[in-house]
DRENMARGU-634207 format. One record per residue: residue in one letter; z, x negated, y negated of N, C-alpha, C in turn. Coordinates in steps of 0.02 Angstrom, whole numbers, plus 50000, padded with zeros to 5 digits. Layout:
> res,n.c3,n.c1,n.c2,ca.c3,ca.c1,ca.c2,c.c3,c.c1,c.c2
> A,Z,X,Y,Z,X,Y,Z,X,Y $
...
This chain:
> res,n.c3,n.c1,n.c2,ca.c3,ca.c1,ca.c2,c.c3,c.c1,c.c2
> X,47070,48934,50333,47098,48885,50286,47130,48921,50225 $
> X,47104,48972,50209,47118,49016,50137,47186,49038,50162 $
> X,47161,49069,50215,47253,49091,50244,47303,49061,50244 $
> X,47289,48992,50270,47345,48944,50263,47393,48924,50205 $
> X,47329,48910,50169,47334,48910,50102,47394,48945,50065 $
> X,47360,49019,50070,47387,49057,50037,47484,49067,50069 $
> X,47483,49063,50127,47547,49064,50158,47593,48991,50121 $
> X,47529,48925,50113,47577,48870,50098,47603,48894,50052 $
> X,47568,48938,50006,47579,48923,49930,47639,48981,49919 $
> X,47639,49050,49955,47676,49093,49953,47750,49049,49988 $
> X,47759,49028,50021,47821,48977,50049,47849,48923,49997 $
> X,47808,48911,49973,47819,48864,49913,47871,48908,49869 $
> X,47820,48955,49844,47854,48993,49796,47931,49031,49823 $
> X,47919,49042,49864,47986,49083,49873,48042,49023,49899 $
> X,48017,48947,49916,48070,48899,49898,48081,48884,49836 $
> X,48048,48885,49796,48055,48881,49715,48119,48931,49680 $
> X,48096,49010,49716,48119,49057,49679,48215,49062,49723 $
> X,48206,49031,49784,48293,49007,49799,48291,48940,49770 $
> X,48275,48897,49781,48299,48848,49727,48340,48852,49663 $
> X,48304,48896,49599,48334,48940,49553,48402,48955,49562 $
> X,48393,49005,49599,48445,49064,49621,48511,49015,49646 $
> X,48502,48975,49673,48570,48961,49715,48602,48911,49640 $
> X,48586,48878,49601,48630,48830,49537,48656,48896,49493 $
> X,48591,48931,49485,48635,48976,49442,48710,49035,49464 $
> X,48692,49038,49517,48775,49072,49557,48837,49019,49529 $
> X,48829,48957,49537,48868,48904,49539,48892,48892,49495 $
> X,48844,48889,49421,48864,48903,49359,48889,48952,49329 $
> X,48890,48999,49344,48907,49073,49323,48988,49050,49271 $
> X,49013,49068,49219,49066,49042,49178,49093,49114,49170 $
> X,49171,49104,49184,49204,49174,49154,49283,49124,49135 $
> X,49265,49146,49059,49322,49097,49010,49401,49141,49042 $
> X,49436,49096,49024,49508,49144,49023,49533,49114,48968 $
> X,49573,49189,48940,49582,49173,48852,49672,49185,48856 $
> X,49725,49142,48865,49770,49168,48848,49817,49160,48792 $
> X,49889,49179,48781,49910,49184,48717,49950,49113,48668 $
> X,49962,49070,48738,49976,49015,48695,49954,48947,48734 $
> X,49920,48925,48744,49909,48858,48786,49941,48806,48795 $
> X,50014,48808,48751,50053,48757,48773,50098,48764,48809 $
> X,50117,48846,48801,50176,48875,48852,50176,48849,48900 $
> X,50231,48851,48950,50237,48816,49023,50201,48888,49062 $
> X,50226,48943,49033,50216,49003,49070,50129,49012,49051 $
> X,50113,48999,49011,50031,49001,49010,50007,48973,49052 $
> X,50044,48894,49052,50010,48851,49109,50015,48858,49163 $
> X,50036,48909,49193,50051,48927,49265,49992,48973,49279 $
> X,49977,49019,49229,49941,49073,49230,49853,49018,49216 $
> X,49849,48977,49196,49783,48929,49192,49772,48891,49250 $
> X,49835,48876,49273,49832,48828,49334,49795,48889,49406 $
> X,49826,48946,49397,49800,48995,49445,49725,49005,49426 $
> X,49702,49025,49383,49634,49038,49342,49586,48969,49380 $
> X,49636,48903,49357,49593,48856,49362,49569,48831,49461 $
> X,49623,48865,49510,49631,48866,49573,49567,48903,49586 $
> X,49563,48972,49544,49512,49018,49567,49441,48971,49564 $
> X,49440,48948,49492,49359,48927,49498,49351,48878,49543 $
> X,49393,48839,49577,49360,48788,49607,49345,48820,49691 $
> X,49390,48854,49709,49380,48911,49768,49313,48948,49767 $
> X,49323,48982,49702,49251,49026,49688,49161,48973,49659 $
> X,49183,48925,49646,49110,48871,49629,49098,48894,49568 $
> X,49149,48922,49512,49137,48964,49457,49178,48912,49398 $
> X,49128,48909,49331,49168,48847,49276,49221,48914,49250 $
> X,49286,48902,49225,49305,48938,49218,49336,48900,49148 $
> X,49342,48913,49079,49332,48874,49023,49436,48911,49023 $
> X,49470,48852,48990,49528,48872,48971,49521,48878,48916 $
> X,49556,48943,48856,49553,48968,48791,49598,48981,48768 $
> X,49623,49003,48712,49661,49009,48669,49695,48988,48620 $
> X,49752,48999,48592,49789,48986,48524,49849,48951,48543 $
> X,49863,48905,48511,49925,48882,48486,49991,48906,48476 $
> X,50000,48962,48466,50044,49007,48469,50029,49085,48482 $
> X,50087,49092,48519,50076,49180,48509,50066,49233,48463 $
> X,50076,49186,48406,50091,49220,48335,49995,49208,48311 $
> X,49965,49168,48324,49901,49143,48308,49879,49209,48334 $
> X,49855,49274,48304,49818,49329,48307,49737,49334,48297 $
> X,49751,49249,48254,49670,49271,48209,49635,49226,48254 $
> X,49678,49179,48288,49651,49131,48350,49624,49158,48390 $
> X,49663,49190,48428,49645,49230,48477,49570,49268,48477 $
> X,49589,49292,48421,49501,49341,48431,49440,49310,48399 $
> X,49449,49242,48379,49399,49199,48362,49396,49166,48447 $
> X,49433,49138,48476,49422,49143,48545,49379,49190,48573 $
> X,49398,49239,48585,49374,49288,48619,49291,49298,48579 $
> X,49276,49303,48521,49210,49316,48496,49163,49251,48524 $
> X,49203,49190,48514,49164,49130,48544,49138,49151,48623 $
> X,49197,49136,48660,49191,49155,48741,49126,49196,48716 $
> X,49116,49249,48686,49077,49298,48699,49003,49303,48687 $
> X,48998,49244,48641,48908,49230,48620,48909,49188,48663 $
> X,48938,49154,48713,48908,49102,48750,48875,49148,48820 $
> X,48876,49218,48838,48865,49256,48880,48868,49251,48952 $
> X,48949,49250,48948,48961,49226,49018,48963,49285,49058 $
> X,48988,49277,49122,48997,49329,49172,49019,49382,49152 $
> X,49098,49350,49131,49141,49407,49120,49187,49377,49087 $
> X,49257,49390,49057,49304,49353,49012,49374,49379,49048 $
> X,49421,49353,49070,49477,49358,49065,49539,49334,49024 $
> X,49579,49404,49000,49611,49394,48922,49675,49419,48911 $
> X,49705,49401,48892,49788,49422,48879,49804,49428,48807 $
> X,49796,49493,48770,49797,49510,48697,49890,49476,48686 $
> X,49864,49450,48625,49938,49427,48591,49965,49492,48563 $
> X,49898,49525,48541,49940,49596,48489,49901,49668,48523 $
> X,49960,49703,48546,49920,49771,48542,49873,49809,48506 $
> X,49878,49808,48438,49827,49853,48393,49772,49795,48366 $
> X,49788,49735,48350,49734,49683,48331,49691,49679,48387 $
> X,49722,49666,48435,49641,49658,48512,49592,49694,48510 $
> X,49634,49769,48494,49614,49825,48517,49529,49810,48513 $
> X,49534,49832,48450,49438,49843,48432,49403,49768,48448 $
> X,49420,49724,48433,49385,49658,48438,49361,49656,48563 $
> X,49409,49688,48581,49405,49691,48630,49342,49744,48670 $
> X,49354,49787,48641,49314,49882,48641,49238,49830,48626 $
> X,49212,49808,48571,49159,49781,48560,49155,49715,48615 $
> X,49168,49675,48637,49140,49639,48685,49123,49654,48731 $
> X,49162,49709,48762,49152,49766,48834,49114,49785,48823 $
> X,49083,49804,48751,48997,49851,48766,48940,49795,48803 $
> X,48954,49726,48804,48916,49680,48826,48931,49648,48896 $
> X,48986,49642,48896,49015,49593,48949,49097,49632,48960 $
> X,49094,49616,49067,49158,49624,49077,49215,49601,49058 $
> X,49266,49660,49041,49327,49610,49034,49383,49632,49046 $
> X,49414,49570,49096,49478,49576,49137,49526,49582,49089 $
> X,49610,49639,49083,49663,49590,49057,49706,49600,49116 $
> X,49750,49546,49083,49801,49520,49110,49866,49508,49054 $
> X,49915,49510,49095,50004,49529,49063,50011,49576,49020 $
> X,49957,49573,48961,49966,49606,48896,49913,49668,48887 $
> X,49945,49729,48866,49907,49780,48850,49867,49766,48759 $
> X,49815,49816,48765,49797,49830,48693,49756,49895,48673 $
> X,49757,49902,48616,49740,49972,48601,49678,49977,48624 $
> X,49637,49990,48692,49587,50000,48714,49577,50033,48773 $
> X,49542,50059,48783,49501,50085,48865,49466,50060,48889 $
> X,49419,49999,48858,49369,49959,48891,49365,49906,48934 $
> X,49441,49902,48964,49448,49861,49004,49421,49890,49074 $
> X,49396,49832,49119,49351,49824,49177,49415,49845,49228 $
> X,49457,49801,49215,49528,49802,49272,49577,49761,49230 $
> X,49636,49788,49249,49696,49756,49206,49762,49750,49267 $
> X,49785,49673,49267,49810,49634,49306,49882,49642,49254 $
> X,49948,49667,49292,49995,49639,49236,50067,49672,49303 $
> X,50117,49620,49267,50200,49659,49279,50189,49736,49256 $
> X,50221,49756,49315,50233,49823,49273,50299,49812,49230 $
> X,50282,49795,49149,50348,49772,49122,50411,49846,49096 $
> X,50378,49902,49094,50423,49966,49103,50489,49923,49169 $
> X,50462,49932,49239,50510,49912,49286,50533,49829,49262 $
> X,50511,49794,49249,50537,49736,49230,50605,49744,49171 $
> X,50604,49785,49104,50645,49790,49085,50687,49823,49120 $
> X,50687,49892,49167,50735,49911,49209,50765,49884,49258 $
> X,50741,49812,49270,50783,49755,49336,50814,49713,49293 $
> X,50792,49720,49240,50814,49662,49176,50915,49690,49151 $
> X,50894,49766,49146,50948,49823,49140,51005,49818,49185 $
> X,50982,49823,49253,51028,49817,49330,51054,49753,49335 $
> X,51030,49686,49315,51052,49630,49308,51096,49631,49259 $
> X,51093,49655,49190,51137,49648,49133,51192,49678,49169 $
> X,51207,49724,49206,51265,49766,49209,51286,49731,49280 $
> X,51271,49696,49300,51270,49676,49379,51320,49613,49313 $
> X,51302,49576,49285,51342,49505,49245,51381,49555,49229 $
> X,51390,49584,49170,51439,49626,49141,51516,49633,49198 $
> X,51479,49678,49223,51541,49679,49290,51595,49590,49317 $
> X,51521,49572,49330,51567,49494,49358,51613,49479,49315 $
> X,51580,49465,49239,51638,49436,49216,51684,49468,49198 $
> X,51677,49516,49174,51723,49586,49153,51767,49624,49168 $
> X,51736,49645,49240,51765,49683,49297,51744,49753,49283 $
> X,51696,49761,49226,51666,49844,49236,51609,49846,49185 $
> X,51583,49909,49213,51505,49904,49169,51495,49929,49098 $
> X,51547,49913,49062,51572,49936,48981,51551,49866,48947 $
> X,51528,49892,48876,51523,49845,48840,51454,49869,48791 $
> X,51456,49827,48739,51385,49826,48688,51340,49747,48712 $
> X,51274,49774,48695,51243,49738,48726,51178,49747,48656 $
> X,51131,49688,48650,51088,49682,48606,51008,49656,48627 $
> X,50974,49678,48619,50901,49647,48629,50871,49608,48588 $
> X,50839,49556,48601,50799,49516,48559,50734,49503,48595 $
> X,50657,49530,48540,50597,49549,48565,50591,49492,48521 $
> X,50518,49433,48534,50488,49403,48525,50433,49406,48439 $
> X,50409,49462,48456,50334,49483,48409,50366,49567,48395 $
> X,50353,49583,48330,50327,49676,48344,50254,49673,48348 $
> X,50259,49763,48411,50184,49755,48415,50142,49719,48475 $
> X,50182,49704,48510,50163,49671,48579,50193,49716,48629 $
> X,50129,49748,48661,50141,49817,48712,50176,49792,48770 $
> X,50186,49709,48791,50217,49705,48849,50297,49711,48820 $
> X,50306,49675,48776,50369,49660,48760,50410,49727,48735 $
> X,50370,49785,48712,50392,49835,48700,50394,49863,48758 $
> X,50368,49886,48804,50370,49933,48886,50443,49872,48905 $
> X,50439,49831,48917,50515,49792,48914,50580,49813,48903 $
> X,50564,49824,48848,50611,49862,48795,50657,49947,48797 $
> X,50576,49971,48808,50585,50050,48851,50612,50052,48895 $
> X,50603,50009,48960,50635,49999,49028,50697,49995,49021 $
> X,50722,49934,48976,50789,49919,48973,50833,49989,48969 $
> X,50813,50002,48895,50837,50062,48865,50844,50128,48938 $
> X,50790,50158,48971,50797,50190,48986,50850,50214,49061 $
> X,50852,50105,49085,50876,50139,49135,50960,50118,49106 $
> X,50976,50071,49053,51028,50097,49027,51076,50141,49014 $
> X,51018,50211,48995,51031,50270,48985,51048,50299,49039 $
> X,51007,50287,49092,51006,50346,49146,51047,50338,49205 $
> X,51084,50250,49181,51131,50231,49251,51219,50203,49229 $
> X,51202,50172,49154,51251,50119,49138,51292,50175,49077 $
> X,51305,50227,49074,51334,50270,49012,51392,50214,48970 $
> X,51436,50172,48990,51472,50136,48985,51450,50079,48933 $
> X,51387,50060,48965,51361,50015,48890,51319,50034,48853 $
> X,51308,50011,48789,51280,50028,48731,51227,49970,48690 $
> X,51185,50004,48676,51138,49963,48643,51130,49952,48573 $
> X,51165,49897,48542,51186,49906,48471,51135,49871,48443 $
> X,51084,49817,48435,51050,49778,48416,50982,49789,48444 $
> X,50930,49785,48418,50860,49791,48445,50842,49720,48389 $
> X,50844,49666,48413,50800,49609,48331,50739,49592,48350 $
> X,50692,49588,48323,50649,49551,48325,50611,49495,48296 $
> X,50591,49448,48307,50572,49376,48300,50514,49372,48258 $
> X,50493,49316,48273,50419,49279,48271,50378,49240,48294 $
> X,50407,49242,48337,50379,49193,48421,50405,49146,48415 $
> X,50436,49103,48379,50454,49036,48374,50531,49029,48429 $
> X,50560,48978,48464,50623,48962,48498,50682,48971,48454 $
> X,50661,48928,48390,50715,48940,48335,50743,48977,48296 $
> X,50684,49036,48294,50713,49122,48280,50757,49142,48340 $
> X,50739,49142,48390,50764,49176,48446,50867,49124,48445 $
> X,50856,49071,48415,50916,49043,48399,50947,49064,48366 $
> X,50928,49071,48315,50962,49090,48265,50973,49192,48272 $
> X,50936,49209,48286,50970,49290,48287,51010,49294,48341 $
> X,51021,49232,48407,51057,49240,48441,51141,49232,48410 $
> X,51135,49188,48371,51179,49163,48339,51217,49204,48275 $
> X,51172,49236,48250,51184,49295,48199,51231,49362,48254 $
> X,51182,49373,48295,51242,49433,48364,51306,49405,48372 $
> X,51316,49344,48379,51380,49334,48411,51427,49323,48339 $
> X,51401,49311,48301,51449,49315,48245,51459,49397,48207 $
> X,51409,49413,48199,51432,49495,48202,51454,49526,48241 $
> X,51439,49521,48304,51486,49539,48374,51521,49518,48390 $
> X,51575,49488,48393,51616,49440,48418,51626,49447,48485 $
> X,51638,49528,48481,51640,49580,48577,51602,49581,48601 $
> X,51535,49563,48587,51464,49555,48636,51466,49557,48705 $
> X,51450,49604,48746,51448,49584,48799,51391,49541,48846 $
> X,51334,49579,48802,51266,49553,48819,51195,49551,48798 $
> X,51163,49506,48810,51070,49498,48753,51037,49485,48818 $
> X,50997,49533,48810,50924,49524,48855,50862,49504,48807 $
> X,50854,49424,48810,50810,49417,48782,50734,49410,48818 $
> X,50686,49460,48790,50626,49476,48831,50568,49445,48841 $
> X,50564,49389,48813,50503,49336,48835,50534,49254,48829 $
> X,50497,49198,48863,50500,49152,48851,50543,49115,48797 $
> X,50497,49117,48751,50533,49086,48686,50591,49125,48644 $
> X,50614,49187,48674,50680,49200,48644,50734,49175,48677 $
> X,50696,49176,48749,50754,49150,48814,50777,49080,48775 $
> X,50737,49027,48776,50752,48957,48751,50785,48941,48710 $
> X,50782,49010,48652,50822,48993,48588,50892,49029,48592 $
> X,50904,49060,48627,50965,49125,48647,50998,49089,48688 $
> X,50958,49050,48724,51000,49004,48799,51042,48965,48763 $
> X,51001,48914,48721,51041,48875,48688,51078,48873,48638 $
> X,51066,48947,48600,51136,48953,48543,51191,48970,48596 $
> X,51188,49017,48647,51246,49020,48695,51278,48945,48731 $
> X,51237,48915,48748,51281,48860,48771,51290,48816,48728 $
> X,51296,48804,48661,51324,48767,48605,51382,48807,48567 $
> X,51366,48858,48588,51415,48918,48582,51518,48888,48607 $
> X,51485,48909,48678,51528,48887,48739,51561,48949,48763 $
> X,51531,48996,48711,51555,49073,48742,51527,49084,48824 $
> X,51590,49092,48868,51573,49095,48924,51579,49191,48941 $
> X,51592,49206,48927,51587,49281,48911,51527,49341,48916 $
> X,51496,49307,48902,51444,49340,48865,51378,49341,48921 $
> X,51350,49399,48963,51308,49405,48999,51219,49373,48958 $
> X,51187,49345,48969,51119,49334,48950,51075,49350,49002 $
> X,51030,49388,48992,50977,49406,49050,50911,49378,49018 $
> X,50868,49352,49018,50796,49318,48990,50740,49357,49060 $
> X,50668,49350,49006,50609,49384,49034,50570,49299,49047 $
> X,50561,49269,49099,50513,49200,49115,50554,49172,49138 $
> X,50536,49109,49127,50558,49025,49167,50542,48999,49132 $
> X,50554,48936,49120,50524,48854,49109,50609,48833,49155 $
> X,50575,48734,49151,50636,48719,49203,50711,48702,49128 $
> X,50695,48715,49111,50749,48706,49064,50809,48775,49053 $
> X,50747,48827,49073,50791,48893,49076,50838,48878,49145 $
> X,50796,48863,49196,50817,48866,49270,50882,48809,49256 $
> X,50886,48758,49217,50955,48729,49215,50988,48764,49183 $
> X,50997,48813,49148,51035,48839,49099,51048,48918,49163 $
> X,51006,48935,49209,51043,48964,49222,51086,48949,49314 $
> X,51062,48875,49313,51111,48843,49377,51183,48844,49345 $
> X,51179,48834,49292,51239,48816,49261,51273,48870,49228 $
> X,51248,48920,49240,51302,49007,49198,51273,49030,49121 $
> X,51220,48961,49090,51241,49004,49039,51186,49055,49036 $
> X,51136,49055,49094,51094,49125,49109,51123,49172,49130 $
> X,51148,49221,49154,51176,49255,49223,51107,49276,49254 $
> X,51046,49289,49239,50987,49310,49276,50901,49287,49242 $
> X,50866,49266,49264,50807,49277,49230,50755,49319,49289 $
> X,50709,49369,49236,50676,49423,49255,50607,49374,49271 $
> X,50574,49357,49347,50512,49312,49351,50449,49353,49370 $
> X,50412,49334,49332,50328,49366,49339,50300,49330,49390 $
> X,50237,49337,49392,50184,49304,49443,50146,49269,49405 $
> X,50151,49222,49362,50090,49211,49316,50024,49166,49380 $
> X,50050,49149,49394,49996,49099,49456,49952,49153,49479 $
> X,49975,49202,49527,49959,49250,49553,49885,49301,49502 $
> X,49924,49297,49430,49891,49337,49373,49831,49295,49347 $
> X,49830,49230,49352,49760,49185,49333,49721,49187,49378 $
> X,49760,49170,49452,49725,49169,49484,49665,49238,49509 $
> X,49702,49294,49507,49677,49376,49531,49622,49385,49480 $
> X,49653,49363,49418,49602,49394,49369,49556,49362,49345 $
> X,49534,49308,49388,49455,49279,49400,49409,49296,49454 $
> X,49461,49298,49489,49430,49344,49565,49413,49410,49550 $
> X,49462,49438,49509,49411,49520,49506,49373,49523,49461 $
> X,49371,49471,49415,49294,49460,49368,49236,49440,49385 $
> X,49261,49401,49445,49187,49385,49471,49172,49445,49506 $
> X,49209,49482,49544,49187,49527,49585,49160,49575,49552 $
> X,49179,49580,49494,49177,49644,49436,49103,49612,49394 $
> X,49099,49561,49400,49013,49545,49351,48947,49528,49426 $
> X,48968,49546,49476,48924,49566,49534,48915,49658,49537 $
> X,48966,49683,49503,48939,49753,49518,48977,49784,49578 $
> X,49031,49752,49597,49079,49763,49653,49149,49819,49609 $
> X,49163,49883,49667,49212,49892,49627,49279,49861,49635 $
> X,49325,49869,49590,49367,49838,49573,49429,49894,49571 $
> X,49496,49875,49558,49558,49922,49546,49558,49912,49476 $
> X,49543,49973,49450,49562,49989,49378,49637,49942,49356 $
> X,49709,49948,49409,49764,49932,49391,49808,49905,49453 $
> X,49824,49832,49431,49850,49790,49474,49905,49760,49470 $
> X,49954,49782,49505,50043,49773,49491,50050,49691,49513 $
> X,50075,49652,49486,50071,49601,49498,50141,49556,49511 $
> X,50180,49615,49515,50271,49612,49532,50330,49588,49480 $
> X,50378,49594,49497,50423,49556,49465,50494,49538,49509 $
> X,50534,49493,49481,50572,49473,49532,50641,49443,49494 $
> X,50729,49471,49494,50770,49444,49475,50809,49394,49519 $
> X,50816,49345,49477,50812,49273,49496,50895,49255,49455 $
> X,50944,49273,49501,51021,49235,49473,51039,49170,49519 $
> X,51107,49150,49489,51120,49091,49527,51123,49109,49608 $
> X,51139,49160,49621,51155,49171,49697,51091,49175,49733 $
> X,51038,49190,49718,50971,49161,49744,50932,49133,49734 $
> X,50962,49068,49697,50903,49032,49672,50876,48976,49699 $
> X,50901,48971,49765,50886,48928,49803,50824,48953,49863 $
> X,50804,49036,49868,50784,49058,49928,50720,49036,49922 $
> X,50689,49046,49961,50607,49040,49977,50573,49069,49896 $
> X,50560,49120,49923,50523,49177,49870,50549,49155,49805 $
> X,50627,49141,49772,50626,49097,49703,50613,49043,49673 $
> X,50603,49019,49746,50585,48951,49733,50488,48944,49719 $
> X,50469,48991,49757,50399,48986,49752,50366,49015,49682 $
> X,50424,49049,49650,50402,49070,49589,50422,49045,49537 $
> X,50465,49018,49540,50500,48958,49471,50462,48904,49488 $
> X,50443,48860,49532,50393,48807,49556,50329,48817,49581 $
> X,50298,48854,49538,50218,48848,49588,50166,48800,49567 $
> X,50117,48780,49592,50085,48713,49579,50034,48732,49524 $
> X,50044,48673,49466,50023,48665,49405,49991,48604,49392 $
């Protein structure tokens, strides 16, 4: 009888001790923190994040700031996410040197993924992003690929407009452009480098400032989102048909602007792909699984002449 006993009671317990075990897997929370939550392009990158947790049985909390420019948001985000002691955190620094340390100190506790955006740190677990070096260099081959069409050759001045200073994606952007400029296009020249403040209406207005100091412009690669929107549309109120524009993202408002010419190309990321990956290797990464230090996450130029194919379509439209 003692035996029995003792077996009921040992069976008991070790249904008790899975009982436990299996809610808490289920619950397991790994926040994703990114740089603006209203962006369309954020929301692509949440909508993927938010695909993962329901696949993985994992709460996955959406975070961040209001704007890209919100620095102090961001890492009040990130300190929150971080006393609540979740799995792991997946995060996309608005600023290179501000993340930096606020980031370095959460890693002594908890994993953490980034994604798109670099920052002054080493303590990242695994980092999910465009390689935006090559992104500005397809960004480059497109400018001179318009140039030519309308032109008939790869001559001309051409100007950049960056978003933020201080944002490591938008700068490797920048480098790319520049370099393969240098190393392919001798013919054009890079007269303008401006930079913004995240807002649409800066990116308007310095678009608008180039073409009146330039009158010869041949072309602006503007390198994120919200310069695209504001550059798109000083050009087509403009009516300068002339003038090459290459943009870094999507929203569908870009994609009409560039059915209609006044894009000649936009440079497309994976953001779906990037929410989605970089919950998956956080969970894998707060089990103790290894992981890829560094994960190319592609890029892809998107003009009127293919913007109908499969593959552009799946990346200007993915489900949100």
């Amino acid at each position: 009888m003692k035996t029995l006993t003792k077996t009921l009671m040992a069976a008991t317990l070790l249904t008790a001790v899975a009982g436990w075990h299996a809610p808490a897997a289920h619950a397991q929370t790994i926040p994703i923190i990114v740089k603006d939550t209203t962006a369309e392009y954020w929301q692509i990158v949440l909508a993927g994040a938010r695909e993962a947790g329901k696949e993985l049985h994992i709460k996955v909390p959406e975070l961040g700031a209001q704007s890209e420019a919100d620095i102090a948001g961001q890492i009040t985000a990130l300190e929150n996410a971080a006393a609540e002691n979740p799995a792991a955190i997946v995060i996309s620094p608005t600023q290179f040197t501000a993340l930096g340390a606020p980031i370095t100190a959460v890693a002594a506790n908890t994993k953490v993924i980034g994604i798109d955006s670099a920052a002054n740190t080493t303590a990242w677990t695994s980092f999910l992003s465009t390689n935006n070096v090559t992104g500005g260099m397809v960004a480059a081959d497109a400018m001179a690929a318009g140039i030519k069409a309308k032109t008939g050759s790869e001559t001309g001045e051409v100007a950049i407009i960056t978003s933020l200073p201080g944002v490591g994606s938008l700068d490797q952007r920048a480098q790319g452009f520049k370099q393969e400029m240098a190393a392919k296009y001798p013919g054009i020249k890079i007269i303008a480098n401006r930079i913004g403040d995240g807002q649409p209406t800066t990116g308007l207005n310095i678009m608008t400032d180039l073409m009146t100091a330039h009158p010869k412009l041949a072309g602006v690669f503007a390198s994120n989102l919200t310069m695209v929107e504001g550059a798109s549309q000083a050009l087509s109120e403009s009516g300068n048909k002339t003038l090459t524009l290459v943009g870094f993202d999507s929203d569908k408002t870009l994609v009409a602007f560039l059915h209609s010419g006044v894009i000649y190309a936009l440079i497309v990321q994976d953001p779906y792909r990037m929410g989605y990956e970089g919950i998956e290797i956080a969970l894998k990464a707060s089990k103790g699984e290894a992981v890829p230090a560094m994960i190319d996450t592609g890029v892809t130029a998107i003009t009127k002449a293919n913007l109908d194919t499969p593959r552009a379509q799946a990346l200007l439209n993915p489900k949100v």
